[in-house]
C-alpha positions in Angstrom: 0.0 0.0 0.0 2.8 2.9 0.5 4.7 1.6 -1.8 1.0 2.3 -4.2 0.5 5.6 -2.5 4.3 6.5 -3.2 3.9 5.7 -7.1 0.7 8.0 -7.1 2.6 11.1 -5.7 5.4 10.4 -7.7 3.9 11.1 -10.6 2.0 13.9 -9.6 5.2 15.4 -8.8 7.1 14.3 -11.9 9.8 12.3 -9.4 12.0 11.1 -11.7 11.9 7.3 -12.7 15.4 6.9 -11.7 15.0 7.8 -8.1 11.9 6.0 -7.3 12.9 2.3 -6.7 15.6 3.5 -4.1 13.6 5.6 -2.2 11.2 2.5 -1.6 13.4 0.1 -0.3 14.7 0.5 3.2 18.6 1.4 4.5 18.0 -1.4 7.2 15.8 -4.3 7.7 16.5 -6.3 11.1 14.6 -9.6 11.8 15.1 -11.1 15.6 14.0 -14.4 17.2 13.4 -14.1 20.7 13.5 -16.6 23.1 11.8 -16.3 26.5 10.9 -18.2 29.4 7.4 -18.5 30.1 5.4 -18.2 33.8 4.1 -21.9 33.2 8.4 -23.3 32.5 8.3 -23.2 29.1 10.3 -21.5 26.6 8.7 -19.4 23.6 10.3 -18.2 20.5 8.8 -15.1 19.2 9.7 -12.5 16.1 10.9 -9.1 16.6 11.3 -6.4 13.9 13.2 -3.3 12.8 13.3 -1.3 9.8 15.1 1.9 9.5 14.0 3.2 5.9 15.7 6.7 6.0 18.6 7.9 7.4 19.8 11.0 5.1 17.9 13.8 7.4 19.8 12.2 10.5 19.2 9.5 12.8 16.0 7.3 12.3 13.0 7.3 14.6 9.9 5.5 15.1 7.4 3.6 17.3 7.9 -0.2 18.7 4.5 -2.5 18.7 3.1 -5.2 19.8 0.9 -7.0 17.8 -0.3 -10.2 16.7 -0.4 -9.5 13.2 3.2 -8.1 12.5 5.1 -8.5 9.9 8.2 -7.5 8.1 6.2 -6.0 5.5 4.0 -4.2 7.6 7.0 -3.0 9.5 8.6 -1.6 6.5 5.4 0.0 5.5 4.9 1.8 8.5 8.8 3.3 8.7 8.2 4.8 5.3 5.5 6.5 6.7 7.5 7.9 9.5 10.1 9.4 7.1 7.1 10.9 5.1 6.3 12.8 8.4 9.3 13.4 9.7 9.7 15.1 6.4 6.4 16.9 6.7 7.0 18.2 9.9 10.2 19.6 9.2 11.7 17.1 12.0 15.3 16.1 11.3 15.0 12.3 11.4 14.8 9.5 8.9 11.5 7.1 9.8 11.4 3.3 11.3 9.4 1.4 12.9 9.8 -2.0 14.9 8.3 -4.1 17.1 7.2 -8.1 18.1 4.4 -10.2 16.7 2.4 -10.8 20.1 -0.4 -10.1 21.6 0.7 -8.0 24.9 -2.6 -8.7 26.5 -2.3 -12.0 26.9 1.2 -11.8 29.0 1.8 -11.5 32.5 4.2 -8.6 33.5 6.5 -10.5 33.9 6.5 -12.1 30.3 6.1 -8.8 28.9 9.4 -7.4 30.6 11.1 -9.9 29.7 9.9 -10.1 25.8 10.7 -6.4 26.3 13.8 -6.8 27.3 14.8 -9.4 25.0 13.9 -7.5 22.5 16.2 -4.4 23.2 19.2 -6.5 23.6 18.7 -7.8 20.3 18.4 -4.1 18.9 21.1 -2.9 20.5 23.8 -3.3 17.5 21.0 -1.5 15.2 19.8 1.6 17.2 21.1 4.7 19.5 20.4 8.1 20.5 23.1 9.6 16.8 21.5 6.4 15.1 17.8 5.2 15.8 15.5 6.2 18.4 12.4 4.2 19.8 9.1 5.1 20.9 6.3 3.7 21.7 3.0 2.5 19.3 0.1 -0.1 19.5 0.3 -2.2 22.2 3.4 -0.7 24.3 3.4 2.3 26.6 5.8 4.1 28.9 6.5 1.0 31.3 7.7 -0.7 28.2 9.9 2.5 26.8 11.2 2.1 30.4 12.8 -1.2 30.1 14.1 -0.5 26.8 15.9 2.3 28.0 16.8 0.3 31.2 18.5 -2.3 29.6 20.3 0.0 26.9 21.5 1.6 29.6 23.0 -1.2 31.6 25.1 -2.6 28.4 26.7 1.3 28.2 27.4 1.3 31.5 25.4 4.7 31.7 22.2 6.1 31.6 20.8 6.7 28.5 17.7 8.8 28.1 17.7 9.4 24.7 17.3 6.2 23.7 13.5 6.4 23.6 10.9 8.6 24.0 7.2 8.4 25.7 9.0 6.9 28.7 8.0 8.4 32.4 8.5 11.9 33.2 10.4 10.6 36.2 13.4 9.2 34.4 13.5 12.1 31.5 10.2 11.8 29.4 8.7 14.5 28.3 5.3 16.5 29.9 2.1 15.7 27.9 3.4 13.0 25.4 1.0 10.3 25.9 -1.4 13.2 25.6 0.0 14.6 21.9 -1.2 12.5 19.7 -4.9 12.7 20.6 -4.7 15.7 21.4 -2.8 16.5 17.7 -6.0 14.7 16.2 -8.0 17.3 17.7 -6.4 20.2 17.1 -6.8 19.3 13.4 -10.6 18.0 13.4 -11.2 21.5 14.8 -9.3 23.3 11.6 -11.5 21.0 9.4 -14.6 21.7 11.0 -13.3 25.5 10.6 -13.2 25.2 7.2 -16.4 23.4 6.4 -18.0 25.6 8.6 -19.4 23.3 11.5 -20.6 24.4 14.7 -18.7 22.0 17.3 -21.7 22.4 19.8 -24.2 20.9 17.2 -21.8 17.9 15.8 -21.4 14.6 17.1 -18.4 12.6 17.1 -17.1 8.5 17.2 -14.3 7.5 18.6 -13.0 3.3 17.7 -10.1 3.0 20.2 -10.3 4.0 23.5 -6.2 3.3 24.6 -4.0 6.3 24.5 -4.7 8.2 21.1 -8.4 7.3 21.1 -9.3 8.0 24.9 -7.7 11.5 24.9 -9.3 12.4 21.1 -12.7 11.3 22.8 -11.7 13.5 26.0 -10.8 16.6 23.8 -13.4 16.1 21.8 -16.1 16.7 24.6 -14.8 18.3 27.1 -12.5 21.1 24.5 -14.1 21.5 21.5 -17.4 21.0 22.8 -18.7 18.1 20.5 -21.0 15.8 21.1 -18.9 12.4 21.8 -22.1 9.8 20.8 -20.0 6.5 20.5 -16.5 5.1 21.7 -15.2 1.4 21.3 -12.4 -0.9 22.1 -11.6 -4.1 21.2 -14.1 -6.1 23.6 -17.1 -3.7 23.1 -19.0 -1.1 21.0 -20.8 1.2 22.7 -23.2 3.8 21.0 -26.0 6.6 22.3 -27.4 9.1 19.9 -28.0 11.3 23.2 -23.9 11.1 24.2 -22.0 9.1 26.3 -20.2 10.3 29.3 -16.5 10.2 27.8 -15.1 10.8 31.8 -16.8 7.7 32.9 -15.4 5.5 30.5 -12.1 6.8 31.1 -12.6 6.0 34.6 -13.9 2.4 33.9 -10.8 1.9 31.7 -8.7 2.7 34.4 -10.4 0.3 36.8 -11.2 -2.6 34.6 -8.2 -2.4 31.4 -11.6 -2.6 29.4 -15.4 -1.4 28.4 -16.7 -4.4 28.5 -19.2 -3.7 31.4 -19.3 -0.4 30.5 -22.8 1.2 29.0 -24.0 -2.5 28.6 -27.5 -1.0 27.1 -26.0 1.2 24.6 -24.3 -2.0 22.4 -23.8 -1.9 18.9 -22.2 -4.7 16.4 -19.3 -3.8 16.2 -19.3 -4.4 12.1 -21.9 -1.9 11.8 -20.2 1.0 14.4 -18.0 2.7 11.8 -20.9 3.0 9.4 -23.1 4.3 12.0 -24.6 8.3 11.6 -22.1 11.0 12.9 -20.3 13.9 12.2 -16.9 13.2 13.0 -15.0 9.7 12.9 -11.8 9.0 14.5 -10.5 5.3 13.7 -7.9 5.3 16.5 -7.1 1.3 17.2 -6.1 -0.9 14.6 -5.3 -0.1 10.9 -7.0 -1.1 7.5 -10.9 -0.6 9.3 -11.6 1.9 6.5 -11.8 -0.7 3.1 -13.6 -0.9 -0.3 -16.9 -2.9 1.5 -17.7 0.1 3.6 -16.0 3.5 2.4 -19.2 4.5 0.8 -21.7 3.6 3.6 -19.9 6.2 6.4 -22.0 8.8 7.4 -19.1 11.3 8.6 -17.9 14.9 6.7 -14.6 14.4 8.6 -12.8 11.4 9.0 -9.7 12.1 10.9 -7.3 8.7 10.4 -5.4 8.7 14.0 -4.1 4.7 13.3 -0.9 4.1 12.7 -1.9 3.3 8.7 -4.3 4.7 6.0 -7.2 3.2 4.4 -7.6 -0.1 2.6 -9.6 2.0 0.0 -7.9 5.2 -1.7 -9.9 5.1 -4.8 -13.7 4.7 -2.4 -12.2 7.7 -0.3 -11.6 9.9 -2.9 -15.3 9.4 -4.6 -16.8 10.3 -1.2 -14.1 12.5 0.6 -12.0 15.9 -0.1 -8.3 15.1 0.4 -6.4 18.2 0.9 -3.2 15.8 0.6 -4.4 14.4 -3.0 -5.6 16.7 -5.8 -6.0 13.8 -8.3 -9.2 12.8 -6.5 -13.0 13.4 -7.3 -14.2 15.7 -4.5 -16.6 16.3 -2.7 -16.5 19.6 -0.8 -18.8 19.0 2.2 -16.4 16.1 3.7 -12.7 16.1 4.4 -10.4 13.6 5.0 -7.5 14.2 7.2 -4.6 11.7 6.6 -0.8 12.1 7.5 -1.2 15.4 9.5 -3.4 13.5 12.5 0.0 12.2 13.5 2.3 15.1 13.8 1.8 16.2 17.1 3.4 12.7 18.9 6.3 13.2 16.6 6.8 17.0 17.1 6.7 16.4 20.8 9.2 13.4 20.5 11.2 15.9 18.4 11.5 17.9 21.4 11.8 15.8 23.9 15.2 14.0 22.1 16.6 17.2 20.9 16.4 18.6 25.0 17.8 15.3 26.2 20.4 14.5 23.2 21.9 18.3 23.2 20.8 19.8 26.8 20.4 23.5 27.0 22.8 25.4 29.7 
């Protein structure tokens, strides 16, 4: 799929043929097995991944998942993404991405340190603060940046901050980074909504994620920009109320129970239908590839604000349904707007800040 979307731009912008194919293909492409002793005695081999695709603007830097699904394709994919937005943003970084093909939910904490671990000490020939940087993505948060960093910094001998970034404030993360992104998401549904001339107070938005990026969209959403938050989902339920749903009260069940499961039990909704179902705004904010060619023309939104780590299935239903301010080739329609690469600047910026503080400190 980027490597689709990069042939499209390419020739809008007249690239010449001779510097496409490079520009494709990676600089680095690391593939790790990782062995790790289970809680039960036994010993599991999983796959870890890291793809550094640019490196011409300065050191590389990207998220780390966890996920089922990965794949060394899908890493690659996403790394080219991350240079596109370095590049956007003006950031001076090349893009990767990495991560392991598991599903973090089903580990204990101690499984998960210790795939976490395992996983940095297999990285640590590939990536430091002058070379590749790691944050963190689906499925991995600011305990997990912490190990990394912890056992990066134990083979130097030193601490080393600027290995990552979204770890704790305590040991040298940055104020409001688990925050950005959502928040980043926002800030750009409220410039579209400018521009098509919406009234916040009488939209209505949904929300499909409710972890770190889809939670504090949902928040900012309400209890910010004044819209109507009507449904929010995760990946156990789907919960949607024409009338609203209490966004703070969610959070707070998320907090207690790591779920919504028992949340709003009344106000269920297939979740095959929820995407499709009537609103003004719609944030997909968990996994990638929910937009696709079976239901790009049944959604209801005028903005559709991708905060997922990946675009559409579906570039060609999009564009006969959707204005794309990042893709003049497509038929459009003015009344609905599509924001793409932009929703994810503002994790970036802030990561851009928080390794430039802690790789050159200021007197």
């Amino acid at each position: 799929m980027a490597c689709e979307q990069f042939r499209v731009i390419a020739d809008y912008l007249s690239i010449d043929k001779s510097d496409r194919e490079w520009a494709t293909y990676p600089k680095r492409a690391v593939a790790v097995t990782l062995p790790v002793h289970m809680d039960d005695g036994s010993t599991k081999a999983f796959q870890g991944y890291r793809v550094q695709h640019h490196i011409a603007l300065g050191p590389t830097k990207g998220g780390t998942r966890f996920a089922p699904s990965l794949s060394m394709g899908e890493t690659a994919a996403l790394a080219m993404w991350m240079s596109w937005k370095c590049a956007l943003a003006q950031l001076p970084y090349g893009g990767a991405k990495g991560g392991v093909a598991i599903d973090p939910t089903r580990l204990s904490r101690n499984e998960l340190e210790a795939v976490s671990r395992r996983y940095m000490q297999e990285m640590i020939p590939f990536v430091g603060p002058h070379t590749d940087i790691m944050g963190p993505d689906m499925g991995t948060n600011e305990q997990i940046m912490a190990w990394f960093m912890d056992t990066y910094s134990v083979y130097m001998g030193y601490a080393v901050n600027e290995i990552v970034t979204g770890k704790p404030v305590a040991i040298g993360g940055t104020e409001g980074r688990r925050e950005a992104t959502g928040r980043g998401v926002v800030y750009l549904i409220e410039r579209a909504m400018n521009m098509l001339k919406m009234n916040p107070e009488k939209c209505t938005a949904i929300v499909q994620g409710f972890g770190n990026v889809g939670s504090v969209a949902a928040l900012s959403l309400a209890y910010k920009s004044g819209v109507n938050v009507v449904g929010i989902s995760d990946a156990h339920a789907a919960i949607y109320n024409p009338k609203g749903i209490d966004v703070k009260a969610a959070e707070q069940h998320m907090l207690k129970k790591g779920n919504l499961r028992a949340f709003a039990q009344d106000d269920r909704v297939d979740p095959k239908e929820f995407l499709t179902l009537p609103c003004d705004i719609l944030v997909p904010a968990a996994v990638d590839r929910v937009i696709t060619g079976k239901n790009a023309g049944e959604l209801k939104c005028r903005i559709l604000a991708e905060a997922a780590g990946r675009r559409p299935d579906s570039r060609k239903s999009l564009g006969r349904n959707f204005c794309d301010p990042g893709h003049s080739l497509q038929r459009r329609r003015r009344d609905r707007l599509l924001l793409r690469v932009g929703a994810g600047f503002a994790g970036i910026s802030v990561d851009g800040i928080g390794s430039d503080r802690q790789t050159f400190p200021h007197p």
